[in-house]
C-alpha positions in Angstrom: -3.9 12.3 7.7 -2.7 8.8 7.6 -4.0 6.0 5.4 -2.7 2.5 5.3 -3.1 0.4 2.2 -2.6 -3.6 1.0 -2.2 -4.1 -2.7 -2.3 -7.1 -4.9 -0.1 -6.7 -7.5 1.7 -8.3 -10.8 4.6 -8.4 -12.8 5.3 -9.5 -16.4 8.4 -10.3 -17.2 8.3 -12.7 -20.1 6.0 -14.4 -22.1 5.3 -17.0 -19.3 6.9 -15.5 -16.5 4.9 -14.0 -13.9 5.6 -12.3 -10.4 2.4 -12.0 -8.5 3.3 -10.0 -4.4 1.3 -8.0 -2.0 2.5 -5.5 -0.3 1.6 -2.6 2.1 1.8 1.1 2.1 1.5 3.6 4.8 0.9 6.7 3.2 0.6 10.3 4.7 -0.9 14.0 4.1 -1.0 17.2 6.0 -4.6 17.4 7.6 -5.3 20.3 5.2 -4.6 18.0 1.8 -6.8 15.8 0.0 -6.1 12.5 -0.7 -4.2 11.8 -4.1 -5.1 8.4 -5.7 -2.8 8.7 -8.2 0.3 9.4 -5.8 -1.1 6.3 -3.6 -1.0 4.2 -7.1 2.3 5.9 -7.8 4.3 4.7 -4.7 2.3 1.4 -5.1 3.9 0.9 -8.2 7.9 2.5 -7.2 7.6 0.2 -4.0 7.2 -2.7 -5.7 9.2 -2.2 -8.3 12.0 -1.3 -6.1 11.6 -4.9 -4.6 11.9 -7.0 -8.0 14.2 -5.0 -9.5 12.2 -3.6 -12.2 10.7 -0.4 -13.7 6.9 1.0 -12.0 5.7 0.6 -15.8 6.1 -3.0 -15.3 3.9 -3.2 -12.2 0.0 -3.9 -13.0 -1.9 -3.4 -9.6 -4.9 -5.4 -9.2 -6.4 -4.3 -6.4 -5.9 -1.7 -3.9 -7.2 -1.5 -0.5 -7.6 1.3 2.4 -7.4 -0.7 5.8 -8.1 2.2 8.1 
C-alpha cells in the first residue's frame, strides 16, 4: 500500500531559537504489511532532520496527517 502524509513539525535549537517546517512523506508497504506508525514518525523525524541539519531527537512533530 501507499500512504501519503503532511507533518507540522518543530525544532529547538536554542533557548529562543525556533525552526517551525512542514513537510510531506510518501510512505510505502507490501499489500500484505500493516501499517507501522512508528516507522511513519521515524522517517518524519530523519527527513526533517536531514533538511536542518540536525539529529531526529531534535525534531518534535506536532501533527501528523494521512492525505489519502
Amino acid at each position: 500500500m501507499r500512504y501519503c502524509f503532511f507533518a507540522d513539525y518543530e525544532i529547538h535549537l536554542a533557548e529562543r531559537l525556533c525552526i517551525r517546517a512542514q513537510t510531506t512523506l510518501v510512505h510505502a508497504t507490501p499489500d500484505d504489511v500493516a501499517l507501522d506508525p512508528a516507522a511513519v514518525l521515524d522517517r518524519v523525524r530523519e527527513q526533517a532532520a536531514t533538511s536542518h541539519g540536525v539529529t531526529p531527537s531534535q525534531v518534535r512533530v506536532r501533527t501528523l496527517n494521512r492525505l489519502d
